[in-house]
C-alpha positions in Angstrom: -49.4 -15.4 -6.1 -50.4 -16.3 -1.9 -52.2 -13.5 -1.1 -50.5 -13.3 2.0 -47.3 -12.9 -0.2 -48.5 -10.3 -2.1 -50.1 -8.1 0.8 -46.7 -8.4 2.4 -45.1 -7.3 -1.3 -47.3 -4.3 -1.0 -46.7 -3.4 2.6 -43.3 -3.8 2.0 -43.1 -1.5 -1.2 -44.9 0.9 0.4 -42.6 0.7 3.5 -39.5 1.6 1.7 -40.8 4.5 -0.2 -41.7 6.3 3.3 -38.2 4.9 4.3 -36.5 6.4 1.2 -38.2 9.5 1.4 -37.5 10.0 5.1 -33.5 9.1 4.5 -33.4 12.0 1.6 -35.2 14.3 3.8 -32.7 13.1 6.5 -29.9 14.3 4.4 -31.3 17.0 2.9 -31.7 18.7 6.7 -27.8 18.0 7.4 -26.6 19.4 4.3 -28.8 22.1 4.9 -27.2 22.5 8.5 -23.9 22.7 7.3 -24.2 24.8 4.6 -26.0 27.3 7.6 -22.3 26.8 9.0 -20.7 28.6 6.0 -17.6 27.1 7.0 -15.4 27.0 3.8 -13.6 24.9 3.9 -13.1 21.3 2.5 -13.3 18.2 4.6 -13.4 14.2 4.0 -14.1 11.5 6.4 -13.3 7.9 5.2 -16.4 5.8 4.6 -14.6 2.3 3.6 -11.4 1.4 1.7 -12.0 -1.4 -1.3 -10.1 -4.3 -1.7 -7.7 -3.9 -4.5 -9.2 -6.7 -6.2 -12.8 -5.4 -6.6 -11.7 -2.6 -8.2 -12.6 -2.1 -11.5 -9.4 -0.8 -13.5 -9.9 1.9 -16.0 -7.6 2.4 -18.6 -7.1 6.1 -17.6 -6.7 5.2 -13.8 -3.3 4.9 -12.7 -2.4 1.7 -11.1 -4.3 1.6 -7.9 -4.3 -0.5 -5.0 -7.8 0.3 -4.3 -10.3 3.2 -3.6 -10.7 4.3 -0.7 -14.7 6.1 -0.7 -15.2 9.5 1.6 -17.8 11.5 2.8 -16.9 14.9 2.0 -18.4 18.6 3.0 -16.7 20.2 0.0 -17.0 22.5 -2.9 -17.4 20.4 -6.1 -18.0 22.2 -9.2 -18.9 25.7 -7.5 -21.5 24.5 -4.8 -20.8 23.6 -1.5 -22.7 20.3 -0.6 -22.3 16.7 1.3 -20.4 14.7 -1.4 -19.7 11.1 -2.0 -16.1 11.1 -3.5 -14.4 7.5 -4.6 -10.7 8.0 -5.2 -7.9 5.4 -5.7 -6.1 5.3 -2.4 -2.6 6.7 -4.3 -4.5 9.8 -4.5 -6.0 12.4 -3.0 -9.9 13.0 -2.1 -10.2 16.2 -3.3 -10.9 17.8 -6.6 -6.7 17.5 -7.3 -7.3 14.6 -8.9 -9.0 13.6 -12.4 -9.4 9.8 -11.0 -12.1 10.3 -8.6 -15.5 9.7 -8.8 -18.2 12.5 -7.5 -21.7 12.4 -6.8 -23.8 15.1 -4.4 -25.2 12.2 -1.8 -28.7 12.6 -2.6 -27.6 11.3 -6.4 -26.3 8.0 -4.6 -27.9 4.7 -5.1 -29.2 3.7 -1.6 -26.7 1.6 -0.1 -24.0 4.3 -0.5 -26.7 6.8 1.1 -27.0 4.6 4.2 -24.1 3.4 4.6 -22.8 7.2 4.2 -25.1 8.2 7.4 -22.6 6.1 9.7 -20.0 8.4 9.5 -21.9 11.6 8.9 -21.3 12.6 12.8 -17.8 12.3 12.2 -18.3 15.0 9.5 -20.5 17.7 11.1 -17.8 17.4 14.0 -14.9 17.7 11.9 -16.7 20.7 10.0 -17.5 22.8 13.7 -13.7 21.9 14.2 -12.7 23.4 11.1 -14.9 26.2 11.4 -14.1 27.2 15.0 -10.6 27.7 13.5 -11.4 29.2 10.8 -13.0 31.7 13.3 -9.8 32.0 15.0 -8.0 32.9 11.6 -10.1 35.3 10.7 -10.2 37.4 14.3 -6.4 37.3 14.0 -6.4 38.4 10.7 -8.9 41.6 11.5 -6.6 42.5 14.2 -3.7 42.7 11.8 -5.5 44.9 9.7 -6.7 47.5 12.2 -3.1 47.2 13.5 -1.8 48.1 10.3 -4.2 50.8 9.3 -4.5 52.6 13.1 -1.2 54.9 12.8 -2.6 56.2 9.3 
């Protein structure tokens, strides 16, 4: 092999893994961030819709048009966490449906994780949003409370 070649083989190898470990540690701090939020509630944001003819067909999928993949702050199997969901586009993101695929981010092959981190803005802001109401809700509903309990 050139040795020019290989010394750039190296550099390069050695490039990535700083550049992989500073993507998980990237994502590790958001998740970590929004699970700080304690927010509670479930929210997608639409990484990319697949054409229907790349899709891979299963025999227990029903007919599908395509996936359509999310980034999700949701709770999958009893932990919250930043999730990568694929689901055919006739169904819905969330954990109604049998036909979708899961995987906590940092379990994602590499191209999924960065092209994940395009939309991830769009998912802290939708989770404050959701949380700011949910903030709302819950001041409303310790005023109903007291207001029930205060003439006892």
């Amino acid at each position: 092999m050139d040795p020019s070649l290989k010394e750039r083989l190296q550099r390069a190898q050695r490039q990535l893994l700083e550049q992989y470990d500073e993507l998980n540690a990237a994502w590790k701090e958001a998740e970590s961030l929004l699970l700080s939020l304690h927010g509670g509630r479930d929210v997608a944001i639409i990484i990319c819709e697949e054409d229907p003819d790349e899709v891979d067909h299963r025999e227990e999928e029903p007919e599908s048009s395509g996936l359509i993949h999310y980034l999700t702050f949701s709770k999958e199997a009893g932990k919250w966490g930043i999730y990568y969901v694929a689901a055919p586009n006739n169904t819905n993101w969330d954990n109604s449906t049998a036909y979708r695929d899961v995987k906590p981010i940092l379990e994602c092959c590499k191209e999924d994780r960065v092209m994940a981190a395009e939309v991830l803005p769009q998912l802290v802001e939708k989770v404050v949003e959701e949380a700011e109401k949910l903030i709302v809700e819950i001041e409303r509903a310790a005023v109903t409370i007291k207001r029930a309990v205060s003439p006892l």
